[in-house]
VMD Tcl script that draws the C-alpha trace (Angstrom):
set ca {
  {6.15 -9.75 17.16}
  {8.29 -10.74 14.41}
  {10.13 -8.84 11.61}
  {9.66 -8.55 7.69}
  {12.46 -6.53 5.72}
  {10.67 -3.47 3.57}
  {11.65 -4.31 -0.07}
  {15.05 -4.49 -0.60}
  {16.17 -1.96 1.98}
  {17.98 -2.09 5.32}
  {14.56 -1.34 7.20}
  {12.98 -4.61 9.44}
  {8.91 -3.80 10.70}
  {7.22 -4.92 12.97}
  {4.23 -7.26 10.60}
  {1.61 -5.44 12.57}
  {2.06 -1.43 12.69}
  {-0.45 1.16 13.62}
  {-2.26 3.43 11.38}
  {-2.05 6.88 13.06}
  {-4.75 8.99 11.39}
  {-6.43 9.51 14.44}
  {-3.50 10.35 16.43}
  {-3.55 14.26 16.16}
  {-5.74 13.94 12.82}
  {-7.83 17.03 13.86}
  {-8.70 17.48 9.99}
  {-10.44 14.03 9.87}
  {-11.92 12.74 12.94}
  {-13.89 15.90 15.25}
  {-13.37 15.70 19.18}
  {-9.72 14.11 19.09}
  {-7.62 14.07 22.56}
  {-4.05 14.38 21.50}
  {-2.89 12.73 25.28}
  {-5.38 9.90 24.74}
  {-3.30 9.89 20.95}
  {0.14 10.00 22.46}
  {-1.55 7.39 24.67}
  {-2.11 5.06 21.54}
  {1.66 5.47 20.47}
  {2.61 4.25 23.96}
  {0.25 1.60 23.90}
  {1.63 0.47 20.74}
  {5.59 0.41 21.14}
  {5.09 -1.32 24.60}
  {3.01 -3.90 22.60}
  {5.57 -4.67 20.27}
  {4.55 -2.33 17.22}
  {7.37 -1.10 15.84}
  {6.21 0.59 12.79}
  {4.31 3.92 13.09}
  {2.69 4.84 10.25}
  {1.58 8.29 10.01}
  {1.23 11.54 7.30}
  {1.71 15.49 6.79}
  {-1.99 15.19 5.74}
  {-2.97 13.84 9.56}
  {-3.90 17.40 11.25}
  {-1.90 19.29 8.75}
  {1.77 17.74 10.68}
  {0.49 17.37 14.03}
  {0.24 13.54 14.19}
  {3.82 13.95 13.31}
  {4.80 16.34 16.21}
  {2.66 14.30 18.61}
  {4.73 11.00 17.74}
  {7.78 12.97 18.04}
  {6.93 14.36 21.02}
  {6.41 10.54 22.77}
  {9.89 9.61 21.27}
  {11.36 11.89 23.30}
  {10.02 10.58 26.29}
  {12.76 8.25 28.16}
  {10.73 5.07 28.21}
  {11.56 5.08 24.41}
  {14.78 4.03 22.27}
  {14.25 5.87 18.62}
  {16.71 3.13 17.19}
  {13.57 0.28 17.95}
  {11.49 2.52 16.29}
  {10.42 2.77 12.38}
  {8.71 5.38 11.80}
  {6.67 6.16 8.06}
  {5.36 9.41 6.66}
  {4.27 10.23 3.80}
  {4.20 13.71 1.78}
  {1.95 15.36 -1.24}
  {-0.64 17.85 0.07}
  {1.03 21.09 -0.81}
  {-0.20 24.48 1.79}
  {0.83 26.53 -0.86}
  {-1.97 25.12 -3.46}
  {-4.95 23.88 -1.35}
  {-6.43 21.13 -2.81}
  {-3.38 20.29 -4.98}
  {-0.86 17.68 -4.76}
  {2.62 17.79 -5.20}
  {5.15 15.45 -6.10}
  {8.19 17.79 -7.52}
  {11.60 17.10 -6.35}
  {12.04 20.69 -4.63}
  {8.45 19.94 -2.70}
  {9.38 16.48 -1.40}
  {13.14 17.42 -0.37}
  {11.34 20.55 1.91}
  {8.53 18.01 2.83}
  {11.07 15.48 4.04}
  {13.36 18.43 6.10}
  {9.97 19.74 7.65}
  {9.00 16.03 8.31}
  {12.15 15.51 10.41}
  {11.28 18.34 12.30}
  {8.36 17.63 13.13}
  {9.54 14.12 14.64}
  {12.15 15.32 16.13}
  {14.56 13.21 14.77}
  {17.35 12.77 11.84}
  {16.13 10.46 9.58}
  {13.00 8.82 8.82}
  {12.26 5.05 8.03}
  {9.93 4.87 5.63}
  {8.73 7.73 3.32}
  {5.86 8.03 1.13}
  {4.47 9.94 -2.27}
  {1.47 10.14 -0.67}
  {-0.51 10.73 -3.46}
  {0.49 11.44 -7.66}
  {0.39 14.65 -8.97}
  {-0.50 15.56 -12.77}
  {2.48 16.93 -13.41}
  {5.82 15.70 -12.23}
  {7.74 12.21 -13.73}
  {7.44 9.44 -10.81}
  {10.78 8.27 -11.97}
  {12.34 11.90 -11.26}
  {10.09 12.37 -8.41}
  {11.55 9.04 -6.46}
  {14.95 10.12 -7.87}
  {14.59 12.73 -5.40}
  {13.88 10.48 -2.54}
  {16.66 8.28 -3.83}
  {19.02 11.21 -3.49}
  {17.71 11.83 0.23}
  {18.45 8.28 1.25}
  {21.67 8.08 0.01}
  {21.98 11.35 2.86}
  {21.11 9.47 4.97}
  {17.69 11.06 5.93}
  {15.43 8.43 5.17}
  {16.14 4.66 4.39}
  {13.08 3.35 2.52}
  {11.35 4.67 -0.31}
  {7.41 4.05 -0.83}
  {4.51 5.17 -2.94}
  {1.25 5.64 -1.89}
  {-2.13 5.44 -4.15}
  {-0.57 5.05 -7.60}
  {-1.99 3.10 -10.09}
  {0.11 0.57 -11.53}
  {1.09 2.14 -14.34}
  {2.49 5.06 -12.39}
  {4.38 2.29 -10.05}
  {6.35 1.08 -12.97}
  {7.14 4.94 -14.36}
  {8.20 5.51 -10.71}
  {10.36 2.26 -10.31}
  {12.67 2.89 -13.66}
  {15.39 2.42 -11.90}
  {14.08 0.01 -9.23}
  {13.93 2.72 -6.06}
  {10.74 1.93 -4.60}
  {10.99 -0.41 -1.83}
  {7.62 -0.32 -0.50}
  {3.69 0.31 -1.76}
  {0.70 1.74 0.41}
  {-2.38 1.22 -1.04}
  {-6.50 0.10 0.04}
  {-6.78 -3.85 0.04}
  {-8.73 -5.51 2.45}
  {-11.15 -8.92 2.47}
  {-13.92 -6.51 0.51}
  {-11.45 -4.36 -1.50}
  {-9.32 -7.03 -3.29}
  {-8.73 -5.99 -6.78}
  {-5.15 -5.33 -6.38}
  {-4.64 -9.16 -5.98}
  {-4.76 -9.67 -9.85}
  {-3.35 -6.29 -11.15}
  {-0.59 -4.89 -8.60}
  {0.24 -8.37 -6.53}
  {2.42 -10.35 -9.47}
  {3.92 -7.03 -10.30}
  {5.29 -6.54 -6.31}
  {6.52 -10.21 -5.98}
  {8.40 -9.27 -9.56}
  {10.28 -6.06 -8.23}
  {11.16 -7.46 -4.70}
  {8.43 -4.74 -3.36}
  {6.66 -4.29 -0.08}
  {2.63 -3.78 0.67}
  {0.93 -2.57 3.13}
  {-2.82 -2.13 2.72}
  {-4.62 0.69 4.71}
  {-8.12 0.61 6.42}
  {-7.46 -3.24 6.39}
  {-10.94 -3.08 8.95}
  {-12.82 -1.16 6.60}
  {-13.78 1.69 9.21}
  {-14.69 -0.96 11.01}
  {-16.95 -2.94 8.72}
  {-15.00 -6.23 9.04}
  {-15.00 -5.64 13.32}
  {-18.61 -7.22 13.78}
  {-19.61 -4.76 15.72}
  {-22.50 -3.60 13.07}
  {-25.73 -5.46 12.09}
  {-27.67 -5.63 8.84}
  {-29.91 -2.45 10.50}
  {-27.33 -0.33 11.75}
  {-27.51 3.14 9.98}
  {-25.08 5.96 9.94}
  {-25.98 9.73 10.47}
  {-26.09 11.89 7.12}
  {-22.59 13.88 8.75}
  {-21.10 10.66 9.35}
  {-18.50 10.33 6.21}
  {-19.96 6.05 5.74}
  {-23.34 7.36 5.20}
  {-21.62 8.29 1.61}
  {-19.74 4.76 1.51}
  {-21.00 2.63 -0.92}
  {-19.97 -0.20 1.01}
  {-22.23 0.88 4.19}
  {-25.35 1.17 1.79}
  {-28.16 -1.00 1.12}
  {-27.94 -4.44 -0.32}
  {-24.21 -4.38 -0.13}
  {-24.16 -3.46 3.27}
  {-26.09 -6.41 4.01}
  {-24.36 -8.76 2.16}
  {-20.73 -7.98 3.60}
  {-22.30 -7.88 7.20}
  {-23.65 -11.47 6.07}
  {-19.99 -12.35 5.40}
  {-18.71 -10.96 8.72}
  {-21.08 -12.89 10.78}
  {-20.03 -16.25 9.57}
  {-16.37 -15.24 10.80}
  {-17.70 -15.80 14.16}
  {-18.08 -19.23 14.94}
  {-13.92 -19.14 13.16}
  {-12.91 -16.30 15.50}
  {-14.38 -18.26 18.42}
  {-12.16 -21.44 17.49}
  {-9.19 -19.20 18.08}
  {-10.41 -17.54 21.47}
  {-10.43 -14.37 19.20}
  {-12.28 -11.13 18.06}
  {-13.55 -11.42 14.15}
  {-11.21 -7.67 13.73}
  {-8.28 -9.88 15.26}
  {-9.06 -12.98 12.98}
  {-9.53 -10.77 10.16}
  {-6.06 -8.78 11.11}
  {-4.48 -12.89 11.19}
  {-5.77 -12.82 7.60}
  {-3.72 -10.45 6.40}
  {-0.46 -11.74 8.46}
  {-0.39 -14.66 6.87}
  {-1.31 -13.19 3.31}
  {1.75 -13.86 1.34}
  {1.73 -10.81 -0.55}
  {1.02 -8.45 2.29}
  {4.53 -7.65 4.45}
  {2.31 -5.21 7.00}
  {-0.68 -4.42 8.16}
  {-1.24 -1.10 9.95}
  {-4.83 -1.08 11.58}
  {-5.97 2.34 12.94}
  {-7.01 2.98 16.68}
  {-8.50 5.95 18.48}
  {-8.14 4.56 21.85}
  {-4.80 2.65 23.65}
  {-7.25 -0.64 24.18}
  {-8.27 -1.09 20.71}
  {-4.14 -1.13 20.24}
  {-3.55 -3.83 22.86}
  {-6.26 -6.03 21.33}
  {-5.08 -5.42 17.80}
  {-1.69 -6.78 18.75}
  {-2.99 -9.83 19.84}
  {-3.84 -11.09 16.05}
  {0.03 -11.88 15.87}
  {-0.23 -14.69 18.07}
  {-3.14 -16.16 15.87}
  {-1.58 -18.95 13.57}
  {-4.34 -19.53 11.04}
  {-4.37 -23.10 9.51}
  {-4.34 -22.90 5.76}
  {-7.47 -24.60 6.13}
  {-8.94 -21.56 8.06}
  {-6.97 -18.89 5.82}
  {-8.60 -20.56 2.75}
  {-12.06 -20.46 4.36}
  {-11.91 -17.35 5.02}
  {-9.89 -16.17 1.87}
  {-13.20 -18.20 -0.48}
  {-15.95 -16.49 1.55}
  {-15.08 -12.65 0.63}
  {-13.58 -13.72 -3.11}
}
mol new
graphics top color blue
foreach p $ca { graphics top sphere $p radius 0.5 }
foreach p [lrange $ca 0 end-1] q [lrange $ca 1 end] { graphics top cylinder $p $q radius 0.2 }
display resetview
């Protein structure tokens, strides 16, 4: 598992991470085991995933106690370990985000708490707020790194006009945003910008809830409570068409003794513009196979096939 350096700070990731929404993410996904979640953390740090990324806003702070519970464990050196979270849902104002300098400084304190540790990696706006300046809003975070308390700064869905207010003054080291093989408009707006400013990206739900796994057909259909029944992308005649897509990544996948979610997960390593990729899991095996996508070398050949058919 090799290492990319998160903007221009001192922090080195592991390339593939793990999205932990479903570790302790009571709030989104129902019937969650939080030792089969500590299970996934394990699964991933003795598969060579460094980065962790995770959220207040998974199970209101418990994916972040869980995490910090399994770093306490004596298998486990912190100092190996990057951890991300990433602040803006404000208890105090349901429904509201939050991104004033007094909110982020507590968010980042209660953060460390949770994680039992003194200083976090990576941490995220998670989302804009009407209200507050980005520029004085990462000043804040600026302030808190020079403490020592967290080394990188990132944003998390801002548009790009919001990413420049927020990097006046050329704090923001990293960017969190959707991008995947079906979501790709951030190639022609947000991409040259990043590569400008010396900025990290890391797209989440890279496997589209699983849409770019393979494991659906054109007829599968998704119960009225399931949250995809609502997705656009898992309705009708574009539904079809993206599961066309994903079916001619098999024979490619098969080439490389692979799954298509590993070959698509490749994809994205070799992306030049993407630094990480943080795939979610529910169980520890889903981890394990995830991390095998790092030792897939696509040819450009295969990169460009693949990179033409989802344009």
């Amino acid at each position: 598992m090799t290492d990319v350096r998160i903007g221009k700070s001192q922090v080195y990731a592991s390339t593939l991470g793990l999205g932990a929404n479903a570790v302790g993410g009571h709030n989104l996904y129902p019937d969650l085991s939080e030792e089969v979640g500590k299970e996934v953390i394990r699964t991933a740090l003795n598969n060579g995933i460094t980065l962790l990324d995770t959220a207040y806003s998974y199970g209101n702070g418990r994916s972040e106690e869980l995490i910090g519970e399994v770093l306490q464990e004596a298998a486990f050196d912190r100092s190996r370990v990057i951890l991300a979270t990433k602040a803006a849902h404000d208890s105090q104002q349901p429904g509201k985000f939050n991104n004033s300098p007094k909110f982020l400084q507590q968010a980042v304190e209660h953060a460390l708490q949770r994680l039992q540790t003194d200083y976090i990696d990576i941490f995220y706006i998670h989302f804009p707020d009407e209200m507050t300046p980005k520029n004085e809003a990462v000043a804040a975070l600026q302030q808190l790194k020079e403490a020592g308390k967290i080394r990188a700064i990132g944003v998390s869905n801002f548009s790009l006009e919001q990413l420049k207010e927020a990097n006046q003054d050329g704090y923001v080291d990293i960017v969190e945003d959707r991008f995947s093989l079906i979501h790709r408009e951030h190639e022609n707006d947000l991409f040259p910008y990043l590569k400008e400013n010396k900025i990290s990206f890391v797209p989440y739900y890279p496997l589209d809830s699983g849409l770019l796994t393979g494991k659906y057909d054109k007829e599968t259909q998704f119960a009225p409570s399931d949250l995809r029944s609502k997705n656009p992308d898992f309705k009708g005649a574009r539904f079809k068409a993206i599961i066309t897509k994903v079916n001619q990544l098999e024979p490619i996948a098969r080439d490389y003794d692979a799954t298509i979610a590993q070959l698509v997960l490749a994809w994205y390593l070799k992306h030049p513009q993407i630094d990480v990729v943080i795939p979610g899991a529910k169980r520890p095996d889903q981890v394990a196979a995830n991390a095998k996508a790092v030792d897939l070398q696509l040819t450009v050949e295969d990169f460009g096939k693949i990179d033409q058919l989802f344009k």
